[in-house]
C-alpha positions as CSV (number, residue, x, y, z in Angstrom):
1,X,-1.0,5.3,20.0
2,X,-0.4,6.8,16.6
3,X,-2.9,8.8,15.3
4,X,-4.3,9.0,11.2
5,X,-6.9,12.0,10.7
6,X,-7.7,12.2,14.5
7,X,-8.3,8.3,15.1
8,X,-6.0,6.0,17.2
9,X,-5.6,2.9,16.4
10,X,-6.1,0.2,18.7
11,X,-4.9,-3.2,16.8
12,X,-4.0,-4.4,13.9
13,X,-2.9,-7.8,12.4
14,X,-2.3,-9.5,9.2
15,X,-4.7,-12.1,7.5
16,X,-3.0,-15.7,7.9
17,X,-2.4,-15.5,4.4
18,X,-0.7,-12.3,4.5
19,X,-2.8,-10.3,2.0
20,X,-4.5,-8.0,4.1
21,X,-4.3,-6.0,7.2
22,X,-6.5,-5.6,9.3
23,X,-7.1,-2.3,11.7
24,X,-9.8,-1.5,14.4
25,X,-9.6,1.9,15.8
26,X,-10.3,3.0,19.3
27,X,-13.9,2.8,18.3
28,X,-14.3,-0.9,16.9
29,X,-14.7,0.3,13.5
30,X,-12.4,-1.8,11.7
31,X,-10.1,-1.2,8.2
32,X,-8.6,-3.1,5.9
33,X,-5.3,-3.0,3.7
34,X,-5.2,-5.3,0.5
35,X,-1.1,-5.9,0.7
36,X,-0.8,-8.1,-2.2
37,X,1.6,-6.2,-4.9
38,X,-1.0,-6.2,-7.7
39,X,-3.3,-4.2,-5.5
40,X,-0.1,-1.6,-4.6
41,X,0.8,-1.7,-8.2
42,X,-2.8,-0.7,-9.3
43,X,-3.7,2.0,-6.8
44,X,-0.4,3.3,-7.6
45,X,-1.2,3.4,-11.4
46,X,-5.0,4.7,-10.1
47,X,-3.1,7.7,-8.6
48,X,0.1,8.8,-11.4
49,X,-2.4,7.0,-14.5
50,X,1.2,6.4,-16.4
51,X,3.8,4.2,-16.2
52,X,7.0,5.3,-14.5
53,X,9.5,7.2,-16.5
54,X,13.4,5.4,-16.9
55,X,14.7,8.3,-14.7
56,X,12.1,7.3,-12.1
57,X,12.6,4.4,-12.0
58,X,16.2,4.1,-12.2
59,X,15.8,6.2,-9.1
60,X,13.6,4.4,-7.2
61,X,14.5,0.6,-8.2
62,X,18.2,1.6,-9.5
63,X,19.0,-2.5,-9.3
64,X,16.0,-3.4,-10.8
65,X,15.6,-4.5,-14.7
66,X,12.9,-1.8,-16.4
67,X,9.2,-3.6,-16.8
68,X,6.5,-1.5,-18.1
69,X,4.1,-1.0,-14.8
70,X,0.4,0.7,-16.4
């Protein structure tokens, strides 16, 4: 299996709802993922704390129209 910082995972699945995702490692501890867009969009803004610049994000979503993201 896969390994992330020395544990292998041993399952993972996605709430019905799709939201989350659900991991337990090898050692029945068990993670989980909040999916949802919001919660990618506001760890991502957590992590850079500024909106994307135009070049970035004509780089990255060259089709999409610009939106303010933080």
């Amino acid at each position: 299996m896969p390994t992330s910082a020395g544990v292998g995972w041993a399952m993972t699945a996605y709430a019905p709802h799709g939201t989350y995702l659900y991991a337990i490692d090898e050692h029945g501890r068990i993670t989980t993922w909040n999916t949802s867009p919001a919660a990618w969009l506001d760890g991502a803004c957590g992590i850079v704390a500024r909106p994307m610049t135009d070049a970035e994000w004509s780089a990255y979503l060259p089709r999409v129209a610009y939106t303010r993201t933080c």
